[in-house]
C-alpha positions, -999 to 999 in steps of 0.1 A, spaced: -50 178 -511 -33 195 -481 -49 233 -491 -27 246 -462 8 237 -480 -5 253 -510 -29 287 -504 -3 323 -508 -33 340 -496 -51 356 -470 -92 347 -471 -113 376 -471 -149 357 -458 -155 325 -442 -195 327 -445 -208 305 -466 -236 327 -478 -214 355 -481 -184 335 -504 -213 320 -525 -232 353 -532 -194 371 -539 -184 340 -565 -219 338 -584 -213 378 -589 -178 374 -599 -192 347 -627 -216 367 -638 -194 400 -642 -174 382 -667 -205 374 -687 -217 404 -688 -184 422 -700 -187 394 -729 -220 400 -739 -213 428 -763 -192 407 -782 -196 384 -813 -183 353 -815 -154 363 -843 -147 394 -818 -141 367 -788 -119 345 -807 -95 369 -821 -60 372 -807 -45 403 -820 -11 399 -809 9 375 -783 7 393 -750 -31 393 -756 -57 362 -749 -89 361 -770 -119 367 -747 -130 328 -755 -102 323 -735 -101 345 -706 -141 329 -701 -127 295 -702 -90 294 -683 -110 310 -656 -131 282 -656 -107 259 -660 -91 273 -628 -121 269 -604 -124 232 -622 -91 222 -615 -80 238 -577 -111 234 -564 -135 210 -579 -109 185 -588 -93 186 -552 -131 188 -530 -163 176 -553 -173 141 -547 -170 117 -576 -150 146 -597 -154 144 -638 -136 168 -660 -157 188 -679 -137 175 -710 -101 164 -705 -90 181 -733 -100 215 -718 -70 206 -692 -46 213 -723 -63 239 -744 -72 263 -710 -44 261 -684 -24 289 -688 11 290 -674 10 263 -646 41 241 -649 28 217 -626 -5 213 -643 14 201 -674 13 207 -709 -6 233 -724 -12 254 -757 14 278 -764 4 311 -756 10 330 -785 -13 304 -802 -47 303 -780 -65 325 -812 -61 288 -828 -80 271 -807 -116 275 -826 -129 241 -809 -145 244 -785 -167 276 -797 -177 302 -780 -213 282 -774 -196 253 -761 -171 276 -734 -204 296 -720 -218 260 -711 -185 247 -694 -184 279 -675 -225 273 -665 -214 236 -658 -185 248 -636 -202 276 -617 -233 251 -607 -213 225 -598 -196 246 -573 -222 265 -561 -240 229 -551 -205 223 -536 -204 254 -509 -229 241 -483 -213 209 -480 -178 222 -482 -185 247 -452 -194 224 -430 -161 209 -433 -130 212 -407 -110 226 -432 -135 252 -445 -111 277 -446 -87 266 -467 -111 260 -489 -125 289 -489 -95 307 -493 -90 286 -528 -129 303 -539 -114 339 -528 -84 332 -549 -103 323 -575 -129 351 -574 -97 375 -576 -79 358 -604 -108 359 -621 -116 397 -614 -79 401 -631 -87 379 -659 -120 406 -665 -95 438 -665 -72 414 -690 -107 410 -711 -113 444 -714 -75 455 -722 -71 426 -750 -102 434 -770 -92 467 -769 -64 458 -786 -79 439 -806 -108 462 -819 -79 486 -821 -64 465 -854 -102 470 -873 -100 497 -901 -132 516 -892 -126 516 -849 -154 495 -842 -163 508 -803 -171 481 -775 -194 505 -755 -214 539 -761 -193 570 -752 -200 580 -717 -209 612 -706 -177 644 -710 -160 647 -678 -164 683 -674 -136 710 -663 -95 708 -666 -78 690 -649 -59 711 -615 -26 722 -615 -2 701 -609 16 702 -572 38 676 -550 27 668 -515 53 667 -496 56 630 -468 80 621 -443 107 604 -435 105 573 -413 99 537 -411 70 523 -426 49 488 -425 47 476 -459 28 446 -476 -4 430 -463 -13 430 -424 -34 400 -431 -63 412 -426 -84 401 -457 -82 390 -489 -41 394 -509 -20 380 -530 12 357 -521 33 388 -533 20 416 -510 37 397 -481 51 393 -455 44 424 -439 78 445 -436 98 477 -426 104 498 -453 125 533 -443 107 561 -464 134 588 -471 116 622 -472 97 627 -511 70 646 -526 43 632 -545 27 648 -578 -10 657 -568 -26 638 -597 -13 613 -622 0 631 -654 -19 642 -681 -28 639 -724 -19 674 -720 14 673 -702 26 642 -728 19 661 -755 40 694 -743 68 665 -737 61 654 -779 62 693 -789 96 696 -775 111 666 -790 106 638 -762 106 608 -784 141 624 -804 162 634 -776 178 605 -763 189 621 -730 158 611 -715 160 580 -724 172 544 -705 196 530 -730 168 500 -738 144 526 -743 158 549 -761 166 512 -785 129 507 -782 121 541 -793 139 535 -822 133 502 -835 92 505 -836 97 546 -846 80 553 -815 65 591 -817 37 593 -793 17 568 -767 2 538 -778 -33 544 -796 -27 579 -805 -28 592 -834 -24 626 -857 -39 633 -889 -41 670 -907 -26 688 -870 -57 667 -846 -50 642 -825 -71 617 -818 -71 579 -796 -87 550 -792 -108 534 -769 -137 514 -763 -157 537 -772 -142 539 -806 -116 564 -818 -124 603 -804 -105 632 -797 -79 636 -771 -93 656 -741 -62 669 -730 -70 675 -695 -76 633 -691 -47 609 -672 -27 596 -699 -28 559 -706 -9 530 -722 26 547 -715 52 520 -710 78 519 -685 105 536 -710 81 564 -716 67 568 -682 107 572 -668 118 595 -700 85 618 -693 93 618 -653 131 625 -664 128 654 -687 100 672 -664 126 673 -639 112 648 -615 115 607 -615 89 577 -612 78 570 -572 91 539 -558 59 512 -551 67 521 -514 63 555 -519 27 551 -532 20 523 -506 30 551 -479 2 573 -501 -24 555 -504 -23 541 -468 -28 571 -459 -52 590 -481 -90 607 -473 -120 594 -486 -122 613 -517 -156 598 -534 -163 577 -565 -136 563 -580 -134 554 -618 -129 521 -618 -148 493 -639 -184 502 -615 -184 539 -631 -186 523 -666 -162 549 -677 -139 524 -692 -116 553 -696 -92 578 -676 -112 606 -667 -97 645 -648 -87 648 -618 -111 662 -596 -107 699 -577 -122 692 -549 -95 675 -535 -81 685 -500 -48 704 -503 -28 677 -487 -39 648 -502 -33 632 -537 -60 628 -562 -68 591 -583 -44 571 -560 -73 545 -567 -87 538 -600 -80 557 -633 -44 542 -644 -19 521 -633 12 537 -619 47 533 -631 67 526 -601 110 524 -605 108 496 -586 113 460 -597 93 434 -593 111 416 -567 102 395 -538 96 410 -507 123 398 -474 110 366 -464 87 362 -492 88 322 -501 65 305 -527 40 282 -511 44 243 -525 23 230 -557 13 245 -591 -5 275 -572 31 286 -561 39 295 -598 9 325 -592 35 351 -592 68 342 -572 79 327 -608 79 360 -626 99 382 -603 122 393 -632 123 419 -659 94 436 -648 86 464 -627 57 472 -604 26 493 -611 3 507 -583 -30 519 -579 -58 505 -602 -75 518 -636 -104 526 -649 -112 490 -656 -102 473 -620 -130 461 -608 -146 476 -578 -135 463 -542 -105 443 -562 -75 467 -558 -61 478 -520 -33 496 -510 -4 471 -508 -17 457 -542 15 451 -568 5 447 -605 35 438 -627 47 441 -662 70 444 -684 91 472 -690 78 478 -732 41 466 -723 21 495 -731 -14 479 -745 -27 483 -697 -40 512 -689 -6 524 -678 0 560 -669 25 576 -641 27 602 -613 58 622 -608 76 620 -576 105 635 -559 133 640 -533 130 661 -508 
């Protein structure tokens, strides 16, 4: 295998020690975000967009089996062929595979059997590292580890999202983690920062770890914009709700206002109101809405209608790029290493020039499309289908959530969706023209 006709990414590490200490923590992450879960929770698929955890623990397996075990171990054995079908998620060249929608049916192999073909898996390679750096093409290869580590990293955000979900569809809210401590004070008022016009870099300057669709590297001309200070809040949505948001189709994109309409759509995904309280759930269980907390699991239709009737409209991803490039360090960020697991409020200290929660919290609706950048090409072989192949019908989201794992999201980072998904920790910051 010729790893340099078929890598779309940057490597962020070429030491041996260094790749084999970040992939055995990688591995072990995922286990641990399993390990509150029963063996019913991890095979449950509570709707199609979602994968039972099972799965997630195994296709990421699967992926480190197959693009770099298969290609670089000496005397390579599958695990078990038929993993090849039941684990491979959307790779075309890979072959056949089970149909999305249907992975909750595959209840063979058991939980038991997948947490022993990920310890196979993760051995095997391990033993493989010392011999495979010694190699001339060492960094191709490790290149394919990095990839791996990161698409598994996504696969652990995915994890956490689905079971949500899924715990979400249980009668009595079971919770997936203790409630973590209040975050205390409201949230500061809103404000827009005001940037520049001018050409910008855009995309990754290759210098570390990214993803095929963060390059090439481009200029972008920034017309002048503001910036909200902090994503929007539970409080802000529910002054949109109180004025009629989700029944005055003016704010609404013509698909929206249809998808309004045909799920009687009243309020974000999760919420709920019973006897005047509102309340939402998470994985912590169902709780009270602290009002002063980023909103989450907006979709795109709501995100635009909210940014539309407050007078404002979604940033482009350029515009947050531009943001985030140049932002202070602002201190911890809630992402998966607080163990939040939830949106928490903004914080005051922030510097009066400078946006708050441009990393970690939510994910940003952006009005831009998910659309290849100039010059952007899709490397050769099955891991050119990584994301070239679904630049259509979605649009991008910057920034991170509360469940990114640490060190995972950067600046030039595009996370995609479509424009209904709400069940990611999906939120939005206003922007505007200046």
């Amino acid at each position: 295998m010729n790893t340099s006709n078929h890598l779309p990414i940057a490597t962020a590490s070429l030491e041996e020690d260094a790749l084999q200490r970040r992939f055995l923590a990688v591995r072990a992450r995922s286990e641990t975000l399993a390990r509150p879960l029963s063996a019913e929770d991890a095979q449950v698929q509570s709707m199609p967009d979602a994968s039972p955890a099972k799965w997630h623990l195994a296709h990421t397996t699967w992926f480190f089996e197959v693009f770099v075990l298969r290609a670089f171990e000496p005397g390579f054995r599958a695990h078990d062929p038929d993993f090849h079908f039941h684990f491979n998620s959307y790779y075309e060249a890979e072959g056949a595979r089970q149909p999305r929608p249907q992975r909750g049916l595959i209840t063979r192999p058991g939980l038991a059997e997948v947490r022993a073909y990920r310890t196979s898996v993760t051995e095997r390679l391990a033993q493989q590292i010392p011999t495979l750096a010694r190699r001339d093409d060492w960094p191709e290869i490790a290149g394919l580890i990095e990839l791996g580590c990161n698409h598994e990293e996504q696969h652990q955000e995915l994890l956490l999202t689905d079971i949500k979900h899924a715990l979400a569809q249980n009668p009595i809210a079971p919770a997936y983690a203790a409630l973590p401590p209040p975050t205390a004070g409201a949230a500061p008022a809103l404000r827009f920062i005001e940037f520049e016009s001018g050409l910008r870099d855009i995309g990754h300057a290759c210098d570390g770890f990214a993803f095929d669709n963060e390059t090439p590297r481009h200029l972008y001309h920034v017309s002048p914009f503001g910036l909200a200070s902090r994503p929007v809040t539970n409080g802000e949505i529910r002054e949109f709700i109180d004025d009629g948001g989700y029944t005055e189709p003016r704010h609404w994109l013509s698909l929206g206002w249809d998808w309004v309409n045909a799920g009687g759509r009243a309020a974000p995904f999760y919420w709920e109101c019973r006897d005047g309280a509102w309340s939402v759930f998470t994985l912590h269980g169902r709780r009270p809405i602290d009002w002063h907390e980023s909103v989450a699991h907006l979709s795109y239709f709501e995100a635009d209608a909210f940014a539309r009737w407050a007078g404002a409209r979604l940033p482009r991803e350029q515009e947050l790029e531009v943001a985030a490039a140049s932002a202070v360090d602002l201190g911890p960020i809630n992402d998966l290493d607080s163990g939040r697991l939830c949106p928490s409020v903004a914080e005051h200290r922030t510097p009066e020039q400078c946006c708050a929660q441009l990393e970690g919290d939510v994910w940003e609706w952006t009005s831009s499309a998910y659309s290849p950048y100039p010059g952007f090409k899709a490397v050769a072989g099955a891991l050119g289908e990584y994301n070239g192949k679904f630049m259509c019908g979605q649009y991008v989201l910057r920034g991170g959530s509360c469940l990114t794992p640490p060190g995972h999201w950067r600046p030039t980072y595009r996370n995609f969706f479509p424009p209904a998904a709400q069940w990611q920790v999906s939120g939005l910051r206003l922007a505007k023209d200046l």
